[in-house]
N, CA, C and O of each residue as an XYZ file, in Angstrom:
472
protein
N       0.854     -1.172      0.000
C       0.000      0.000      0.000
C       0.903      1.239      0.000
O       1.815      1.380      0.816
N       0.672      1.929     -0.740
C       1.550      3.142     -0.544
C       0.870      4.577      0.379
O      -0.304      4.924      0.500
N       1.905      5.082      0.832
C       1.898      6.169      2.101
C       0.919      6.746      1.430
O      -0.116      6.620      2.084
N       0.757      7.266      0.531
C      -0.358      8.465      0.099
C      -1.605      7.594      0.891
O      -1.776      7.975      2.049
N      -2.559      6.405      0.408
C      -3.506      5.622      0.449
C      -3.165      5.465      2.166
O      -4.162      5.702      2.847
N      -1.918      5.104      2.960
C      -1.833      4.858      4.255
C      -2.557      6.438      4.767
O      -3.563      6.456      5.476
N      -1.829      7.790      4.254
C      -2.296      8.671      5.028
C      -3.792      9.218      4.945
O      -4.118      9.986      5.850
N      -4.791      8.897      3.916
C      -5.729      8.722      3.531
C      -6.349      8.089      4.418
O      -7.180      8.779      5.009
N      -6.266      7.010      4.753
C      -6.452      5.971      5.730
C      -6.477      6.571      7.268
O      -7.395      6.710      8.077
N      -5.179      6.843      7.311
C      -5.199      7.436      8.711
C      -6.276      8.644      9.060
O      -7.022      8.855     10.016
N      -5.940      9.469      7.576
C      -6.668     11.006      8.344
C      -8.532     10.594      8.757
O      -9.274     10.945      9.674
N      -8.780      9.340      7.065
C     -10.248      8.905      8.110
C     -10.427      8.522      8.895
O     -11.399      9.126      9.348
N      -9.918      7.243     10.025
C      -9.770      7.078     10.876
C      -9.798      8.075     12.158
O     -10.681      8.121     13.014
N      -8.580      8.889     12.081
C      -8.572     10.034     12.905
C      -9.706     10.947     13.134
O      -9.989     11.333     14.268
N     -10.599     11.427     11.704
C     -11.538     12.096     11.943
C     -12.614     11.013     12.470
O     -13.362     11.494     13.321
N     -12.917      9.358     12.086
C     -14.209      8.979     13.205
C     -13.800      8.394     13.723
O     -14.198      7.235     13.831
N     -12.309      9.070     14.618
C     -12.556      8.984     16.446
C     -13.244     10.314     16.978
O     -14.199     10.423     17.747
N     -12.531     11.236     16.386
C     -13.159     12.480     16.426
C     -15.144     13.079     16.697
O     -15.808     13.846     17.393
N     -15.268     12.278     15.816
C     -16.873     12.058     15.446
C     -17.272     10.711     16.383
O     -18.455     10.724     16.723
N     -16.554      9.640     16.824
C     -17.095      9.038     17.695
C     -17.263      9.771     19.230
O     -18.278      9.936     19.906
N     -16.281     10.027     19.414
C     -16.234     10.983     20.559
C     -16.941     11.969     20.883
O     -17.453     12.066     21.999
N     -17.035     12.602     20.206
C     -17.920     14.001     20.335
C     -19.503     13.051     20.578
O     -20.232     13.504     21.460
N     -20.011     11.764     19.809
C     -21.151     11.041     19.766
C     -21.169     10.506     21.139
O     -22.284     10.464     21.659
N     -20.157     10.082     21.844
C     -20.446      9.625     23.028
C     -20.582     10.832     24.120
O     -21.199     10.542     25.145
N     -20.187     11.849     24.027
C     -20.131     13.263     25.078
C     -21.653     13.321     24.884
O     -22.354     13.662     25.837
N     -22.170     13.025     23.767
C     -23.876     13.179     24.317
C     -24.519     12.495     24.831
O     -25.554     12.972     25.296
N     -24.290     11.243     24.989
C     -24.207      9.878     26.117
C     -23.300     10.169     27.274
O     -23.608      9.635     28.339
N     -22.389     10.816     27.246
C     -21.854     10.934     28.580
C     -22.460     11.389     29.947
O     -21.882     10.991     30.959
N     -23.628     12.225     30.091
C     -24.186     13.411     30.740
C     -25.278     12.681     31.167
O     -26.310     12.414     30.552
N     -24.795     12.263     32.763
C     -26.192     11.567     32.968
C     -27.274     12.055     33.265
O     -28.049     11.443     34.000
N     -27.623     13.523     32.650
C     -29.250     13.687     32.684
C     -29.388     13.200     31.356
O     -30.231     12.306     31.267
N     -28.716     13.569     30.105
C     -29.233     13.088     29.176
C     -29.087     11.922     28.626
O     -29.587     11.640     27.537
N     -28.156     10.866     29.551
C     -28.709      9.449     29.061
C     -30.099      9.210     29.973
O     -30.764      8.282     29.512
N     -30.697      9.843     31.179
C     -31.809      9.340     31.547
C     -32.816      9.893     30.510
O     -33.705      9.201     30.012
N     -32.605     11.178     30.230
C     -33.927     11.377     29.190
C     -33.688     10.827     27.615
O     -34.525     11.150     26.773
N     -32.455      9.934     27.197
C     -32.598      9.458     26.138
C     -33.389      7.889     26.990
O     -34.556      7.609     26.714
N     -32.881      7.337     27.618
C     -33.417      6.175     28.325
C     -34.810      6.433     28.237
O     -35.289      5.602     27.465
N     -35.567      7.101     28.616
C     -36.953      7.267     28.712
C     -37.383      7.092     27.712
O     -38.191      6.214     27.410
N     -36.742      8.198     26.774
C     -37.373      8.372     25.461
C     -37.519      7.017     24.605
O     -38.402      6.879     23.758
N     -36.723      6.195     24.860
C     -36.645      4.960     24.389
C     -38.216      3.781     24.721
O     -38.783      2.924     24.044
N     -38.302      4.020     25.300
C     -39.876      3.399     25.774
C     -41.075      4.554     24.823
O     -42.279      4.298     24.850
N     -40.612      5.610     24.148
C     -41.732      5.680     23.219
C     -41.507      7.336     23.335
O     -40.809      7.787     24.243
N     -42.059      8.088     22.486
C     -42.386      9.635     22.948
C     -42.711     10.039     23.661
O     -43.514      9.366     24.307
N     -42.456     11.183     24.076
C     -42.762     12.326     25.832
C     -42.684     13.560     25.338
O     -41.701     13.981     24.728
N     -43.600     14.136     25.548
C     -43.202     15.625     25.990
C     -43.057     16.399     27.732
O     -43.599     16.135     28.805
N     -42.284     17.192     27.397
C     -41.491     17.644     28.355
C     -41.934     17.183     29.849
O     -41.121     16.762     30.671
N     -43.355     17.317     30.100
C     -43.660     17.528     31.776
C     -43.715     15.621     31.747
O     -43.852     14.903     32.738
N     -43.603     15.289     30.685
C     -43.356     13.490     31.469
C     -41.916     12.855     31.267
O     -41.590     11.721     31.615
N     -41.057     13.866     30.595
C     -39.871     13.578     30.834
C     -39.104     14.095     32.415
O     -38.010     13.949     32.960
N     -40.294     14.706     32.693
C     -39.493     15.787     33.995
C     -40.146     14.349     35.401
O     -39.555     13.883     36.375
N     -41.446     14.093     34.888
C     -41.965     12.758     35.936
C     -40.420     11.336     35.775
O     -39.601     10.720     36.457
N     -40.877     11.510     34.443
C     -40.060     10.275     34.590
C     -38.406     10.050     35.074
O     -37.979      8.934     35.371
N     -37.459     11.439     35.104
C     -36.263     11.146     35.208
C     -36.209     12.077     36.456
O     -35.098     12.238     36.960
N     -37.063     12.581     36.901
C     -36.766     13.341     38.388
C     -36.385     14.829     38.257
O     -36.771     15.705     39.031
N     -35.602     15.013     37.214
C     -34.794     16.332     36.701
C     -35.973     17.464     36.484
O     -37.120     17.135     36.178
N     -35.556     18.869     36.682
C     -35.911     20.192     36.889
C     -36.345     19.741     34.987
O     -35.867     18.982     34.144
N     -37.806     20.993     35.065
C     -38.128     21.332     33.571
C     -37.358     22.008     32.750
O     -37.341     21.773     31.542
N     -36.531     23.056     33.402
C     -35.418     24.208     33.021
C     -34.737     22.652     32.405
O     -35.053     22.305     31.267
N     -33.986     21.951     33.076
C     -32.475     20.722     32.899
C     -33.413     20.453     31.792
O     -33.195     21.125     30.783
N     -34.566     19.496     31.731
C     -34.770     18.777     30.964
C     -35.050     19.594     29.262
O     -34.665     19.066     28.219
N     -35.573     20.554     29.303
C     -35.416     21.454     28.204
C     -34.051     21.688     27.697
O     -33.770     21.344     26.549
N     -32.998     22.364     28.630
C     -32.052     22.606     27.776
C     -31.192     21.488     27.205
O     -30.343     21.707     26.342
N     -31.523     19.860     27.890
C     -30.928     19.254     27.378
C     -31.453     18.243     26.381
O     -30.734     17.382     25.875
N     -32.856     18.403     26.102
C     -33.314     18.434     25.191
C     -32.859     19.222     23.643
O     -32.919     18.755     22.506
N     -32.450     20.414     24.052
C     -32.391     21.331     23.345
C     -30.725     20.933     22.561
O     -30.472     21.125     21.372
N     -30.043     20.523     23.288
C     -28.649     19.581     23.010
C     -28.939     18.262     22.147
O     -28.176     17.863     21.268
N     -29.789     17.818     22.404
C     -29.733     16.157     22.315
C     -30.261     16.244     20.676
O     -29.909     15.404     19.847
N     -31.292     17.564     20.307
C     -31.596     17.810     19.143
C     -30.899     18.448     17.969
O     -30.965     18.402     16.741
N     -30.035     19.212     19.120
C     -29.285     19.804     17.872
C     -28.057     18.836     17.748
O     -27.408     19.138     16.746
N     -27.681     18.094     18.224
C     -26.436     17.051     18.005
C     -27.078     15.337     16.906
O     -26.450     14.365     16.487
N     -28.727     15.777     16.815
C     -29.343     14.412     16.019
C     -29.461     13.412     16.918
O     -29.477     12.353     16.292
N     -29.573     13.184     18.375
C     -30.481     11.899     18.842
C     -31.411     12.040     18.915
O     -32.126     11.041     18.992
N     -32.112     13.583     18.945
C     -33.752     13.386     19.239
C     -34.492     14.492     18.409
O     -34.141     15.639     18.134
N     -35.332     13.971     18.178
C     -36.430     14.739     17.043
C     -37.704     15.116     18.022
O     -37.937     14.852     19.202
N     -38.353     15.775     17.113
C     -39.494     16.215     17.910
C     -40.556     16.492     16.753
O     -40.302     16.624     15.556
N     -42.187     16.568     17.565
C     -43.069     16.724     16.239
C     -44.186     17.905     17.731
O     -44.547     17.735     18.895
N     -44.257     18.567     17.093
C     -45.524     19.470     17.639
C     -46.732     19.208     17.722
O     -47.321     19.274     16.643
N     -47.347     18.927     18.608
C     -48.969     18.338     18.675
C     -49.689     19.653     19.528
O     -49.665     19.811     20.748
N     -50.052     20.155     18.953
C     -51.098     21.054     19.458
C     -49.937     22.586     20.228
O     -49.343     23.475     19.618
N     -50.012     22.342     21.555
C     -49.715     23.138     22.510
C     -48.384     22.571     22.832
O     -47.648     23.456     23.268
N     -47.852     21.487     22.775
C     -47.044     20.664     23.121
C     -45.868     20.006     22.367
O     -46.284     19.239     21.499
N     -44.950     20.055     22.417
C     -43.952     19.075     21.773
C     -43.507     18.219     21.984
O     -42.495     18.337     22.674
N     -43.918     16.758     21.561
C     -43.665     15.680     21.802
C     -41.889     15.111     21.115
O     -41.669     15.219     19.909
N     -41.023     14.657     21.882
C     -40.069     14.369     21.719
C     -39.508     12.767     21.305
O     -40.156     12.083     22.097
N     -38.931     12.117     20.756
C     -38.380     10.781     20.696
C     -37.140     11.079     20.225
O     -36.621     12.092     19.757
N     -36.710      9.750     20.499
C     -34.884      9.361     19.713
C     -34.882      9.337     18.041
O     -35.649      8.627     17.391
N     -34.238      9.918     17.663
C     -34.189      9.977     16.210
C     -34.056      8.591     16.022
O     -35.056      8.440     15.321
N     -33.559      7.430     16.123
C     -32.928      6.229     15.472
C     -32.990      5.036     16.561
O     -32.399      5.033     17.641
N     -33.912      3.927     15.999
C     -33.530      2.725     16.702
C     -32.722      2.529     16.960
O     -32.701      2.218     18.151
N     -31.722      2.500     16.453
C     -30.349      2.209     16.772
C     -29.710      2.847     18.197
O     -28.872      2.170     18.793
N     -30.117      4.168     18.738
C     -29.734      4.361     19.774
C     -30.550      3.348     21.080
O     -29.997      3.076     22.146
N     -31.570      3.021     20.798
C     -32.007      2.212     22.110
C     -31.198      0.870     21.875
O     -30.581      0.392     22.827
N     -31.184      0.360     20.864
C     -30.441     -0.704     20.541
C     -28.920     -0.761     21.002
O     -28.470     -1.795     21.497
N     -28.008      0.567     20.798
C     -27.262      0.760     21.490
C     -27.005      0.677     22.873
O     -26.088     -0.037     23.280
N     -27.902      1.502     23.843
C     -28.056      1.832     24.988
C     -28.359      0.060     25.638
O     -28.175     -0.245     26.816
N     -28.803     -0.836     24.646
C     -29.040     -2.183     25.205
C     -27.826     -2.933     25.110
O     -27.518     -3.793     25.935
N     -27.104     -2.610     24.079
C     -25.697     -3.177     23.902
C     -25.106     -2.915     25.221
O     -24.651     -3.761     25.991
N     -25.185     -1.217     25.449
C     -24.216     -0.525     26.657
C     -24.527     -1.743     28.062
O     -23.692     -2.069     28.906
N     -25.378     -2.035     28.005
C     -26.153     -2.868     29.372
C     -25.592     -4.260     29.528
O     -25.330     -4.812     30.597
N     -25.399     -4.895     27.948
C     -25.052     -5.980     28.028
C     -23.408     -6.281     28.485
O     -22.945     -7.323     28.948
N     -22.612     -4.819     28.143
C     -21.244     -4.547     28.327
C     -21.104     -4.609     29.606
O     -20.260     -5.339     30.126
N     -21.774     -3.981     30.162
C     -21.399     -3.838     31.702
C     -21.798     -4.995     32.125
O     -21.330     -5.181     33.248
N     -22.375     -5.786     31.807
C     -22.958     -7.471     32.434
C     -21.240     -7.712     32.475
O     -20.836     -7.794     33.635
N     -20.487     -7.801     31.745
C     -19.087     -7.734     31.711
C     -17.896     -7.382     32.690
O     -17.144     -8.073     33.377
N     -18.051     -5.857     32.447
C     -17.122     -5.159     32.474
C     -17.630     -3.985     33.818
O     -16.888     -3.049     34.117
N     -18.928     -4.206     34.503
C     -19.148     -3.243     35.056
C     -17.955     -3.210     36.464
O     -17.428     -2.163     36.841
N     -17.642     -4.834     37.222
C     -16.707     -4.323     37.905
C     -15.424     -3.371     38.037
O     -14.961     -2.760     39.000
N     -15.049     -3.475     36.765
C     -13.836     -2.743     36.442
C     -14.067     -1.035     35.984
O     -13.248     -0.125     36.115
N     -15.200     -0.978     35.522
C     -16.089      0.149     35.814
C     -16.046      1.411     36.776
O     -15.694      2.589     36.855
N     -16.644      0.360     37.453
C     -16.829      1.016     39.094
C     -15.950      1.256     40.168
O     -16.258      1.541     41.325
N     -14.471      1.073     39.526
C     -12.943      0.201     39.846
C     -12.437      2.327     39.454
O     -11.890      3.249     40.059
N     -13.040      2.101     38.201
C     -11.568      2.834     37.216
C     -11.925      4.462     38.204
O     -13.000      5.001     38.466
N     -10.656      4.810     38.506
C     -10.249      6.253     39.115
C     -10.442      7.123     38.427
O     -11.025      8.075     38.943
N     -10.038      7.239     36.864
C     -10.160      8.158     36.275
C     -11.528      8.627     35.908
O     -11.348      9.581     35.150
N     -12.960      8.405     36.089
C     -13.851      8.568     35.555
C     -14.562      9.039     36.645
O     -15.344      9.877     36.195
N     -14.696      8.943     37.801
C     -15.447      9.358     38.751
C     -16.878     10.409     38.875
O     -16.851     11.572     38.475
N     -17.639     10.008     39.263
C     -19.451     10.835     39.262
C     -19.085     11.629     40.124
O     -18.264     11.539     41.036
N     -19.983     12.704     39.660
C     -19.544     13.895     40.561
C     -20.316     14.166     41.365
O     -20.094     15.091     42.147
């Protein structure tokens, strides 16, 4: 293979870690994996995302307001109200993968220093 095609190679690579990363910082934030979690059991608008994950209406809006502009969650307007869901099966499908990982790996998890809940 020649270097041109290797660095080709590399620079894509490099950019989707880049793009993976930035994809998991919106999974990182545990209000908004609880209100993607929710959302996953079907559409909500706001005052049953605020029942269901405990979080302030202010939190749950603005991170709503994140979760849409980064493409996990869409929204459709019904009347007075905006009803919210996950853009893509694939994220609950994910979020089930994440579950099955930690069936794994959660001891070492809950182990690692560097990651700590605040």
């Amino acid at each position: 293979m020649s270097n041109d095609m290797m660095q080709i190679i590399a620079d894509h690579k490099a950019g989707n870690i880049e793009q993976r990363a930035k994809l998991f910082r919106g999974f990182a934030d545990p209000s908004r994996l609880a209100i993607l979690c929710a959302l996953c059991e079907g559409p909500m608008v706001v005052h049953e995302l605020v029942e269901r994950t405990g979080l302030s209406q202010p939190n749950v809006s603005n991170h709503l307001r994140c979760l849409q502009e980064c493409g996990l969650v869409n929204s459709d307007r019904e009347g007075r109200f905006i009803r919210y869901r996950i853009s893509s099966s694939r994220i609950a499908t994910l979020l089930s993968d994440v579950d099955a990982l930690l069936d794994v790996v959660a001891e070492g998890v809950e182990a690692c220093e560097n990651y700590r809940g605040r």
